[in-house]
PyMOL Python script that loads the backbone (N, CA, C, O; Angstrom):
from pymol import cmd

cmd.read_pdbstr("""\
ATOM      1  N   UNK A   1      79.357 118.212 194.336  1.00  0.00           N
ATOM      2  CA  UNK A   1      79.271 117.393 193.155  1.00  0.00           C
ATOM      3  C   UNK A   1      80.070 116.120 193.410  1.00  0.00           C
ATOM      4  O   UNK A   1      80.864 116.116 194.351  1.00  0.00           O
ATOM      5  N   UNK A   2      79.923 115.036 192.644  1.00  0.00           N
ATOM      6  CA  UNK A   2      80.405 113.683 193.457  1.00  0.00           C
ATOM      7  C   UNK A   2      81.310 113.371 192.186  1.00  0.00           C
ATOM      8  O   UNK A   2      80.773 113.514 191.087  1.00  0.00           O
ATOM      9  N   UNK A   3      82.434 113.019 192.232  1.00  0.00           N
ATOM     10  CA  UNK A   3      83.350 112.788 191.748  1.00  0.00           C
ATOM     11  C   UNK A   3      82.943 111.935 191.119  1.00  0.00           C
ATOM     12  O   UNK A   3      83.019 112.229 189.926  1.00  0.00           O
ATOM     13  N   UNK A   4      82.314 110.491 191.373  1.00  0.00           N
ATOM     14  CA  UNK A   4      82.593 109.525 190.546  1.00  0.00           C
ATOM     15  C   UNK A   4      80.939 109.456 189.367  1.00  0.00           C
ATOM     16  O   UNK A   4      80.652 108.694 188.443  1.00  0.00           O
ATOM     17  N   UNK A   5      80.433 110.249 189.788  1.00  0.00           N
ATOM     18  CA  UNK A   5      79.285 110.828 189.601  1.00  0.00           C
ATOM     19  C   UNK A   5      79.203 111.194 187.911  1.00  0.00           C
ATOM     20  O   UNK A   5      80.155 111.925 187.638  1.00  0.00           O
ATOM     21  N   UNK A   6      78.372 110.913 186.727  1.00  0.00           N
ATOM     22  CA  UNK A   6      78.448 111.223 185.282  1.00  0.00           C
ATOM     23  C   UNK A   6      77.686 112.615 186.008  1.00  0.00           C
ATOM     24  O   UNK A   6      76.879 112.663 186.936  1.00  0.00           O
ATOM     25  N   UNK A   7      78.461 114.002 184.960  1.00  0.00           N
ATOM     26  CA  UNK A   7      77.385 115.059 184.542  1.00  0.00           C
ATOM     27  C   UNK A   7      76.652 115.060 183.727  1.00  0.00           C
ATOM     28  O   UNK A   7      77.026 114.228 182.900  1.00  0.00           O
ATOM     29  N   UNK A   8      75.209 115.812 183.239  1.00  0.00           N
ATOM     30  CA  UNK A   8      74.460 115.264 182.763  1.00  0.00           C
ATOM     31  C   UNK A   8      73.729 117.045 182.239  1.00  0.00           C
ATOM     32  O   UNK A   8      73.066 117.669 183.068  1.00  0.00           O
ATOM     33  N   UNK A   9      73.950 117.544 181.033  1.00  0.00           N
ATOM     34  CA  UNK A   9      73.182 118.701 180.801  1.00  0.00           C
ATOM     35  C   UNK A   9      71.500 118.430 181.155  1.00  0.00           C
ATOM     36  O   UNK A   9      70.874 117.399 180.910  1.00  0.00           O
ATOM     37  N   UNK A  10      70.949 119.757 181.846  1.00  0.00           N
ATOM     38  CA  UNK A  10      69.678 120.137 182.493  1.00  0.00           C
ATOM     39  C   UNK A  10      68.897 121.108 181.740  1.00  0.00           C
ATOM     40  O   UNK A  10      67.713 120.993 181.423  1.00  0.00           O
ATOM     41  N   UNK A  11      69.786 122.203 181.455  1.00  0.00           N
ATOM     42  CA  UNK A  11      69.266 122.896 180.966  1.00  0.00           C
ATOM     43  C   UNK A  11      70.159 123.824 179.630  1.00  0.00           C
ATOM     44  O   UNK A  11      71.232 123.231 179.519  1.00  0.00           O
ATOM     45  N   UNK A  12      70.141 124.448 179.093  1.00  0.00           N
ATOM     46  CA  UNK A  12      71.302 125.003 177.854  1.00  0.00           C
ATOM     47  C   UNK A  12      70.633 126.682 177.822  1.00  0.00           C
ATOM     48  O   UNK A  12      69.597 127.075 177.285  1.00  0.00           O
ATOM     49  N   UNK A  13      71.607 127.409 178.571  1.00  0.00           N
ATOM     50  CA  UNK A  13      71.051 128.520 178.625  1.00  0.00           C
ATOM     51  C   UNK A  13      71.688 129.922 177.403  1.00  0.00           C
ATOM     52  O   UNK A  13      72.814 129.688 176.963  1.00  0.00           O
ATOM     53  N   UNK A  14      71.267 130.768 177.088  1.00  0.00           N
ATOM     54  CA  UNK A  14      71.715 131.787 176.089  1.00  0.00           C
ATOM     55  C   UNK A  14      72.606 132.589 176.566  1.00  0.00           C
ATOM     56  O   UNK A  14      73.433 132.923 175.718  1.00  0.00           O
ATOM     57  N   UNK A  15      72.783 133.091 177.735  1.00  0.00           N
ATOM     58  CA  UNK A  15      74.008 133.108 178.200  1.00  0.00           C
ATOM     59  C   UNK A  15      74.508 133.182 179.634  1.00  0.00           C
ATOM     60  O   UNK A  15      73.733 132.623 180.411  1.00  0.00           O
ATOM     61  N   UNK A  16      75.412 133.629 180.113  1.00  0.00           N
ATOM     62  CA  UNK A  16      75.938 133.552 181.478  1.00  0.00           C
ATOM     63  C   UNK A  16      74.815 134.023 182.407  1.00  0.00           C
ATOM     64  O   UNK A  16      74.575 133.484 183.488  1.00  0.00           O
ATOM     65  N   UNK A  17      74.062 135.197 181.845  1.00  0.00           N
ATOM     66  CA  UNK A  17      73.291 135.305 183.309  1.00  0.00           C
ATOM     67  C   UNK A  17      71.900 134.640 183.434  1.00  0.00           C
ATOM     68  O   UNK A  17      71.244 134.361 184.437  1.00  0.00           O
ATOM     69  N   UNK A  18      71.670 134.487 182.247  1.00  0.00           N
ATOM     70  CA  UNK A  18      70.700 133.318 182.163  1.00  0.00           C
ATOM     71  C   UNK A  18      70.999 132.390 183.234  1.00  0.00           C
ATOM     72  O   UNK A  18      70.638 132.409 184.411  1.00  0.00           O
ATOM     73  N   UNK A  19      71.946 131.332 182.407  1.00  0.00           N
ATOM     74  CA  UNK A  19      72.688 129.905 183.252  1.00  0.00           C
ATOM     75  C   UNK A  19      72.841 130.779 184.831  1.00  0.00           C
ATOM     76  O   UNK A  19      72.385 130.050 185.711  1.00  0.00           O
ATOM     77  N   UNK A  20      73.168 131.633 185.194  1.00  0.00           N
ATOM     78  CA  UNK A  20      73.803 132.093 186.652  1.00  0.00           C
ATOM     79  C   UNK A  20      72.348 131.857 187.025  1.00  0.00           C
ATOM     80  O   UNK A  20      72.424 130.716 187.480  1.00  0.00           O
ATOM     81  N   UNK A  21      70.973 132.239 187.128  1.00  0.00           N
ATOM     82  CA  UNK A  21      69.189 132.085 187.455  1.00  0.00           C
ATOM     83  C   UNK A  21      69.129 130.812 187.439  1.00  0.00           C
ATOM     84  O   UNK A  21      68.422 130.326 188.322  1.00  0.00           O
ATOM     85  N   UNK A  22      69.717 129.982 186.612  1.00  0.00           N
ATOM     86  CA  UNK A  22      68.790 128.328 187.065  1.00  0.00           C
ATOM     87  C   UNK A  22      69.924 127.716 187.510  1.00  0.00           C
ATOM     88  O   UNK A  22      69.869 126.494 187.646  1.00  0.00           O
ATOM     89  N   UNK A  23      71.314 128.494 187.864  1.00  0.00           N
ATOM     90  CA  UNK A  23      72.292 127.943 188.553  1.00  0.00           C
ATOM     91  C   UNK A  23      71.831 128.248 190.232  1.00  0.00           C
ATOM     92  O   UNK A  23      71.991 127.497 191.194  1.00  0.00           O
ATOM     93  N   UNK A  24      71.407 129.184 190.207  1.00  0.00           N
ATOM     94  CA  UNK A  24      70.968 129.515 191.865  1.00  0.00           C
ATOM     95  C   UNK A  24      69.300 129.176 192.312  1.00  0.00           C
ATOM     96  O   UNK A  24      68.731 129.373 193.386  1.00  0.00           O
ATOM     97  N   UNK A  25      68.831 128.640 191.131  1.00  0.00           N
ATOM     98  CA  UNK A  25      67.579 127.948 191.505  1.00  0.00           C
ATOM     99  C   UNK A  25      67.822 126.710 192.096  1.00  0.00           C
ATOM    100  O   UNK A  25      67.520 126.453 193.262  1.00  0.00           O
ATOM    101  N   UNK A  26      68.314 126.001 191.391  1.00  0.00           N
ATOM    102  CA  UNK A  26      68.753 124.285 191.240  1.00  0.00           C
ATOM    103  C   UNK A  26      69.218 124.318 192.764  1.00  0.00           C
ATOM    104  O   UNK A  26      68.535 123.729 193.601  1.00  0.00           O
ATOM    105  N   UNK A  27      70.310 124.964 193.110  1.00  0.00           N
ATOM    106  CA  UNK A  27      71.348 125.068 194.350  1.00  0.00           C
ATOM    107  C   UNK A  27      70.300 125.335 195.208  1.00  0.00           C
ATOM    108  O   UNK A  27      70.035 124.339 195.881  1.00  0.00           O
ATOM    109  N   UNK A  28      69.339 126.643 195.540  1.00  0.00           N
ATOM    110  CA  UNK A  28      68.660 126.992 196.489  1.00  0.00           C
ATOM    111  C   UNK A  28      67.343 125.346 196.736  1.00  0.00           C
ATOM    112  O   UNK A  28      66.686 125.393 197.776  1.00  0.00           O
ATOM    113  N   UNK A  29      67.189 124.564 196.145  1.00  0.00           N
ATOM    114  CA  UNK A  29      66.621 123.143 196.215  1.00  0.00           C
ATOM    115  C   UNK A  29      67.944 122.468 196.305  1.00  0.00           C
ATOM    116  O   UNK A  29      67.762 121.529 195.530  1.00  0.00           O
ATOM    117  N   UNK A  30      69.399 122.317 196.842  1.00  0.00           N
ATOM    118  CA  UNK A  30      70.224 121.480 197.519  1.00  0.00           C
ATOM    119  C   UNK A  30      70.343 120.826 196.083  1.00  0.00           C
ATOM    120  O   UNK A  30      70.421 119.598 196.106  1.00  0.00           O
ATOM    121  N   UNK A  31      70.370 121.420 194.854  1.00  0.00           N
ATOM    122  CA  UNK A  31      70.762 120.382 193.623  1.00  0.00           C
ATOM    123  C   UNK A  31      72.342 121.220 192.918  1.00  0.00           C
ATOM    124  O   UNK A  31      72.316 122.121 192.079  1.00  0.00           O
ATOM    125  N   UNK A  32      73.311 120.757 193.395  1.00  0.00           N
ATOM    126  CA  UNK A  32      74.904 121.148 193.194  1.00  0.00           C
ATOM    127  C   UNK A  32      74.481 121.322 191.439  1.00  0.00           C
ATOM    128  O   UNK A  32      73.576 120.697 190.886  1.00  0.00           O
ATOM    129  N   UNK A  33      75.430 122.370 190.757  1.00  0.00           N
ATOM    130  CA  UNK A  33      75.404 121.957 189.611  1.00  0.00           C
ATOM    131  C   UNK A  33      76.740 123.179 189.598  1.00  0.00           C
ATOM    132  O   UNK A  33      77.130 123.980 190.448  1.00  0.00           O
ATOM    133  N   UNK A  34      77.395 122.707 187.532  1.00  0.00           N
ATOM    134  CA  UNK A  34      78.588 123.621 187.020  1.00  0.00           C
ATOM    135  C   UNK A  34      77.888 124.445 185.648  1.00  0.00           C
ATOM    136  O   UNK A  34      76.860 124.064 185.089  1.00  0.00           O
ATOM    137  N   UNK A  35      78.332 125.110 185.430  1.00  0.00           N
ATOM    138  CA  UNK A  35      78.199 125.869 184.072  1.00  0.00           C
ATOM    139  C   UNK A  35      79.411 125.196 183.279  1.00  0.00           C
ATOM    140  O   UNK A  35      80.591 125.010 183.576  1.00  0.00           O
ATOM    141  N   UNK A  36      78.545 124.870 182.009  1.00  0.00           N
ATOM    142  CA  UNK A  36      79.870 125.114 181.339  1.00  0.00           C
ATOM    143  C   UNK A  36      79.873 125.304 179.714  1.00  0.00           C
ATOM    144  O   UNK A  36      78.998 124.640 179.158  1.00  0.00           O
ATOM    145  N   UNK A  37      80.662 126.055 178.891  1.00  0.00           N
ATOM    146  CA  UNK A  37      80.160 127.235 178.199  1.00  0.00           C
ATOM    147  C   UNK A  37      81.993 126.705 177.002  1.00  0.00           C
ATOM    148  O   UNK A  37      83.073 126.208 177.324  1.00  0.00           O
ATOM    149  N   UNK A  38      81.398 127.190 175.651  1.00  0.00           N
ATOM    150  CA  UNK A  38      82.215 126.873 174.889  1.00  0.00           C
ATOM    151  C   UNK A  38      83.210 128.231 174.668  1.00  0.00           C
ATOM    152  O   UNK A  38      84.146 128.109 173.878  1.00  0.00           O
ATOM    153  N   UNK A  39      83.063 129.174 175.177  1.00  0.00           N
ATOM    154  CA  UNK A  39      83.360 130.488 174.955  1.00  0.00           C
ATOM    155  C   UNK A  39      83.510 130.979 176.285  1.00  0.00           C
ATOM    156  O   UNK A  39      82.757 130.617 177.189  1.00  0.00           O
ATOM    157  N   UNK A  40      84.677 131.986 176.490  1.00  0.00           N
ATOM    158  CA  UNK A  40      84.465 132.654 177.812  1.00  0.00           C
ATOM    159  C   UNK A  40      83.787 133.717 177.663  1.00  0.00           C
ATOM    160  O   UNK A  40      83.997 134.369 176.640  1.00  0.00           O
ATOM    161  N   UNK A  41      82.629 134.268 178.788  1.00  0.00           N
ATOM    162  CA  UNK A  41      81.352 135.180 178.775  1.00  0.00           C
ATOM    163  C   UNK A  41      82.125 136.558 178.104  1.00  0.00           C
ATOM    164  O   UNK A  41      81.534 136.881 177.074  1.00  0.00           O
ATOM    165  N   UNK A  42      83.228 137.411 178.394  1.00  0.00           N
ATOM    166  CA  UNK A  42      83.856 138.559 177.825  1.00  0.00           C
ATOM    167  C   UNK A  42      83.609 138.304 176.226  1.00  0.00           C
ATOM    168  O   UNK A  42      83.422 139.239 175.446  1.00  0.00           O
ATOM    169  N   UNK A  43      83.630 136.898 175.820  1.00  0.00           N
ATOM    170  CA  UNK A  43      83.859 137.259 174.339  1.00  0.00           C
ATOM    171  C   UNK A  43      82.464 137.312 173.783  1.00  0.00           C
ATOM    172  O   UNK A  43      82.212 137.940 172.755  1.00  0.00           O
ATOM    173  N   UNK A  44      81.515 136.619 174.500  1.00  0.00           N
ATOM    174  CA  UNK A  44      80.310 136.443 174.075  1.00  0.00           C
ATOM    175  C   UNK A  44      79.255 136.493 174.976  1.00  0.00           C
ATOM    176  O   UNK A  44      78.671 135.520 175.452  1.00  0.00           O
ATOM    177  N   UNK A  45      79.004 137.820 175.219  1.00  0.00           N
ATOM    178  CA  UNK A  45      77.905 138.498 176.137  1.00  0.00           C
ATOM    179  C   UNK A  45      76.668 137.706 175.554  1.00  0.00           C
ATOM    180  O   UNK A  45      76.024 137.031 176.357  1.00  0.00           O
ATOM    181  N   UNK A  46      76.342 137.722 174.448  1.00  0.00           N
ATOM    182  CA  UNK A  46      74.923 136.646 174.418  1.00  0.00           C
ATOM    183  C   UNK A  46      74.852 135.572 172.579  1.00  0.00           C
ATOM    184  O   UNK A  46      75.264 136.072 171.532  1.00  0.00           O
ATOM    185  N   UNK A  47      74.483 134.692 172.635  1.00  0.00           N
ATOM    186  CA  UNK A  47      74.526 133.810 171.492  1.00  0.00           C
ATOM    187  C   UNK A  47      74.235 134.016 170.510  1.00  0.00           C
ATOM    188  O   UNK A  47      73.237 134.542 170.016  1.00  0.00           O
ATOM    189  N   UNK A  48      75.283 133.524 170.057  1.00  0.00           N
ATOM    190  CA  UNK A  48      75.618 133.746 168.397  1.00  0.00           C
ATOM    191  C   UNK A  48      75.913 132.373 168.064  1.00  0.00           C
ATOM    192  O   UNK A  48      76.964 131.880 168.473  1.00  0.00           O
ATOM    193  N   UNK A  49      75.106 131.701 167.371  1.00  0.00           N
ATOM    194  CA  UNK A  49      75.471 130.418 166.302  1.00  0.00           C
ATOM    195  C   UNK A  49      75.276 129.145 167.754  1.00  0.00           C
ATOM    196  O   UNK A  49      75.479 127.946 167.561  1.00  0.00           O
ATOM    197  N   UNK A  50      74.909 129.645 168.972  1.00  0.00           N
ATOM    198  CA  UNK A  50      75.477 128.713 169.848  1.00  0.00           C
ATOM    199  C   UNK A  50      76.963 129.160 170.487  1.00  0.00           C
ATOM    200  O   UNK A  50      77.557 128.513 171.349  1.00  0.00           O
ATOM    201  N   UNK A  51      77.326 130.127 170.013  1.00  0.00           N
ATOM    202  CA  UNK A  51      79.164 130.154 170.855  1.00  0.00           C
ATOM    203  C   UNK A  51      78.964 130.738 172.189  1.00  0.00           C
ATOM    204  O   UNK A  51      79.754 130.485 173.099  1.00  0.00           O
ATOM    205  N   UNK A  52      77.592 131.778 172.409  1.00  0.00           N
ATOM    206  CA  UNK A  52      77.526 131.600 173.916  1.00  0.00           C
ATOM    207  C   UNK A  52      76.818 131.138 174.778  1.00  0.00           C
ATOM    208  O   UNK A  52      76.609 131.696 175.855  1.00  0.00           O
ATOM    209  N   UNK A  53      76.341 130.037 174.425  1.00  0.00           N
ATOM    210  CA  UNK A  53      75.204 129.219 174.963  1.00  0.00           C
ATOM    211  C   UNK A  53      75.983 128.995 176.495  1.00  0.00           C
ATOM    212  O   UNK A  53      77.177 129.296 176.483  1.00  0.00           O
ATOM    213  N   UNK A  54      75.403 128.477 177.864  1.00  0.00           N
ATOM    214  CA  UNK A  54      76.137 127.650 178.635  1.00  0.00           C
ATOM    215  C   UNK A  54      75.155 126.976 178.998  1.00  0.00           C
ATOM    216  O   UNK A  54      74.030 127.471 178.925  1.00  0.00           O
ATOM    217  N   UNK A  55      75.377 125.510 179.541  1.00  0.00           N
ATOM    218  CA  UNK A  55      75.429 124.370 179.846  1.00  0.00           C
ATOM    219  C   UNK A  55      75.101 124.302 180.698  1.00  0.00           C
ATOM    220  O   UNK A  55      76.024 124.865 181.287  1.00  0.00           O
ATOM    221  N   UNK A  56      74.067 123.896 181.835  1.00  0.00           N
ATOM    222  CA  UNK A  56      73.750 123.800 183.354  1.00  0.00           C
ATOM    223  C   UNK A  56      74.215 122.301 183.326  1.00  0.00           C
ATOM    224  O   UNK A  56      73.892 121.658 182.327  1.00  0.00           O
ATOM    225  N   UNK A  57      74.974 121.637 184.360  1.00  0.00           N
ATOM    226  CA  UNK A  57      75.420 120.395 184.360  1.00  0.00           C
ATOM    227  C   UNK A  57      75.077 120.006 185.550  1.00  0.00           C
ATOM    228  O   UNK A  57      75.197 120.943 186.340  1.00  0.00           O
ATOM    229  N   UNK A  58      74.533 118.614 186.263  1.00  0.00           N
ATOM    230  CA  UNK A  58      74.527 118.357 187.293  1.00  0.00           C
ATOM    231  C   UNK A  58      74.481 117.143 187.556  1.00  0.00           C
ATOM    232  O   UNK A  58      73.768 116.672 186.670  1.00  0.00           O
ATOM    233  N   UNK A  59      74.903 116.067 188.447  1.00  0.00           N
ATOM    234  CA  UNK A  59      75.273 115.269 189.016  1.00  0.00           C
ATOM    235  C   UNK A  59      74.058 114.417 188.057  1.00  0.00           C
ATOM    236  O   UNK A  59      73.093 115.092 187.698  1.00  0.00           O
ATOM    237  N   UNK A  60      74.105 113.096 187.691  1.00  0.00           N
ATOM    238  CA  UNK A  60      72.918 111.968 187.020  1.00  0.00           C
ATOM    239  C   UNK A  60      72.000 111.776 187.937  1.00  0.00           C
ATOM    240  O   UNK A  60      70.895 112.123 187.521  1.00  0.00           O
ATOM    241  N   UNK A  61      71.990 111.377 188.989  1.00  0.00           N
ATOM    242  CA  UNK A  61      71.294 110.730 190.248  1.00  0.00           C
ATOM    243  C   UNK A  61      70.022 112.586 190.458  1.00  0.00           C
ATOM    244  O   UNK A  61      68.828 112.484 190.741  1.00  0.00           O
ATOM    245  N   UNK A  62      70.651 113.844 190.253  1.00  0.00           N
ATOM    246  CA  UNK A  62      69.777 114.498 190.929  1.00  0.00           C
ATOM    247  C   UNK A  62      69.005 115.374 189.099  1.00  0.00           C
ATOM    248  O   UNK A  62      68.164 116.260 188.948  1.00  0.00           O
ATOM    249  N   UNK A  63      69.686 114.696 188.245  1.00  0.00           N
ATOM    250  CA  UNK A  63      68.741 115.228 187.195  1.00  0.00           C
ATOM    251  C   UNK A  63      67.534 115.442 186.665  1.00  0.00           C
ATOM    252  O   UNK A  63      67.288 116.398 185.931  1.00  0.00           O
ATOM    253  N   UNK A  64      66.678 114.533 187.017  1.00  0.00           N
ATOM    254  CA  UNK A  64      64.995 114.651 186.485  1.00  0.00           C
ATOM    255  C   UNK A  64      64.747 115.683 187.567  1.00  0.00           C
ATOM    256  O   UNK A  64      64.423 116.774 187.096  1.00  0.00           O
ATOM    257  N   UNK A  65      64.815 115.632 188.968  1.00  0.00           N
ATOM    258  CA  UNK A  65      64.617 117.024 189.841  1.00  0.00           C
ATOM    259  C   UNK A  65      64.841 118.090 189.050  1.00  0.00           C
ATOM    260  O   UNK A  65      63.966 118.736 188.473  1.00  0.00           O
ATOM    261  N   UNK A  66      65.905 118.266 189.019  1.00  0.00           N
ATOM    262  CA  UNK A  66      66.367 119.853 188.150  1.00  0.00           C
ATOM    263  C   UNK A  66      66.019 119.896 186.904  1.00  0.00           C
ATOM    264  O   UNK A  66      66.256 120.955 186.323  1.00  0.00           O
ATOM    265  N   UNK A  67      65.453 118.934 186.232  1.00  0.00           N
ATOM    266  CA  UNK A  67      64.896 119.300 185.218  1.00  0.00           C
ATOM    267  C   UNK A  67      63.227 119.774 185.598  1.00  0.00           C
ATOM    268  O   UNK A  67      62.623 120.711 185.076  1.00  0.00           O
ATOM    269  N   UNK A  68      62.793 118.995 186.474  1.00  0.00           N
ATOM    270  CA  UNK A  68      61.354 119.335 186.934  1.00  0.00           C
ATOM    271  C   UNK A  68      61.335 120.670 187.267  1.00  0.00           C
ATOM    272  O   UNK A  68      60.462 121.465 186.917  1.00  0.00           O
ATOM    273  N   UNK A  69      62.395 120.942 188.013  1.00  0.00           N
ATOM    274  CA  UNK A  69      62.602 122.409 188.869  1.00  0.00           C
ATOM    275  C   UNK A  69      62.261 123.510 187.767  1.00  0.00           C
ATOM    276  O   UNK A  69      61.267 124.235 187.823  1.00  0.00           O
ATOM    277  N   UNK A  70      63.330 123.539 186.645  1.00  0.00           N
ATOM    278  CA  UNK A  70      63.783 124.170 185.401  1.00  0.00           C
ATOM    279  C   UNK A  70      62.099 124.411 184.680  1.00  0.00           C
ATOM    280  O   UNK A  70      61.617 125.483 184.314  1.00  0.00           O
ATOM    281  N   UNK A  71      61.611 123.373 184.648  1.00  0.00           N
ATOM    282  CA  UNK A  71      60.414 123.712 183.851  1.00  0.00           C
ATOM    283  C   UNK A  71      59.248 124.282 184.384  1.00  0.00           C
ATOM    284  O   UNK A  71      58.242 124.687 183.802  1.00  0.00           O
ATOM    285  N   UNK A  72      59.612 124.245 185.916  1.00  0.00           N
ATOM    286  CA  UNK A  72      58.496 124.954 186.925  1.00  0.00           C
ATOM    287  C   UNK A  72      57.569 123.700 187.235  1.00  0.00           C
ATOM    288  O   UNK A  72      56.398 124.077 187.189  1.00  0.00           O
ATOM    289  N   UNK A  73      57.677 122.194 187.568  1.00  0.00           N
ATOM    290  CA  UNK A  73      56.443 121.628 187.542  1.00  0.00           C
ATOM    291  C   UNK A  73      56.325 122.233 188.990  1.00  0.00           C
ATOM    292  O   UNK A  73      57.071 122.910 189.699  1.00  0.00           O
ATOM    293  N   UNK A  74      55.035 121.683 189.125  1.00  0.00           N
ATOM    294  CA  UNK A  74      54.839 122.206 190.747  1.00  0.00           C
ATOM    295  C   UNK A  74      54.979 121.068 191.760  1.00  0.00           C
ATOM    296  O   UNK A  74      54.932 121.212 192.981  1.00  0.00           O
ATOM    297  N   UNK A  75      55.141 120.023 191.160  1.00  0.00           N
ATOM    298  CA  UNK A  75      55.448 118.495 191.642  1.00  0.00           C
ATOM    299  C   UNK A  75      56.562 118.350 192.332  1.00  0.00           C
ATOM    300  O   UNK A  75      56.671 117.408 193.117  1.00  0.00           O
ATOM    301  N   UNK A  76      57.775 119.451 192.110  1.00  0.00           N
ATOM    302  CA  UNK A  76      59.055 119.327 191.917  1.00  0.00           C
ATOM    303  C   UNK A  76      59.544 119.058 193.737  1.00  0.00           C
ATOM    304  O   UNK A  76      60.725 118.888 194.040  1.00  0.00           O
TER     305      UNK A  76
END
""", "prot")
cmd.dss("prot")
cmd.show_as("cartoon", "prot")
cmd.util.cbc("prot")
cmd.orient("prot")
């Protein structure tokens, strides 16, 4: 991930193991990305109101990819 780099939400997943599947999609296509989650996963195994949603985040420059990826185009 590039330091000087804006993050940029991709995808907003329901919970950790969700986000963990399009965290190792994105990566297995060379697209770095972080989770990041308003709640730690122990307290909130799956979403409620949004408190365990997480966040797929990834670098600006490689975002429309991982969003293409995320939605399955076949273009990607």
């Amino acid at each position: 991930m590039s330091n000087s780099e804006r993050l940029v939400e991709v995808y907003r997943a329901r919970g950790e193991a969700e986000a963990n599947i399009i965290k190792g999609l994105l990566e297995s296509y060379g697209i770095p990305c972080l989770l990041r989650s308003l709640a730690a996963p122990s307290v909130h195994a799956f979403a409620v109101d949004g408190m365990g949603e997480v966040r797929v985040m990834v670098n600006e420059s490689t975002a429309d990819e991982a969003r293409e990826l995320v939605r399955g185009d076949d273009d990607a």
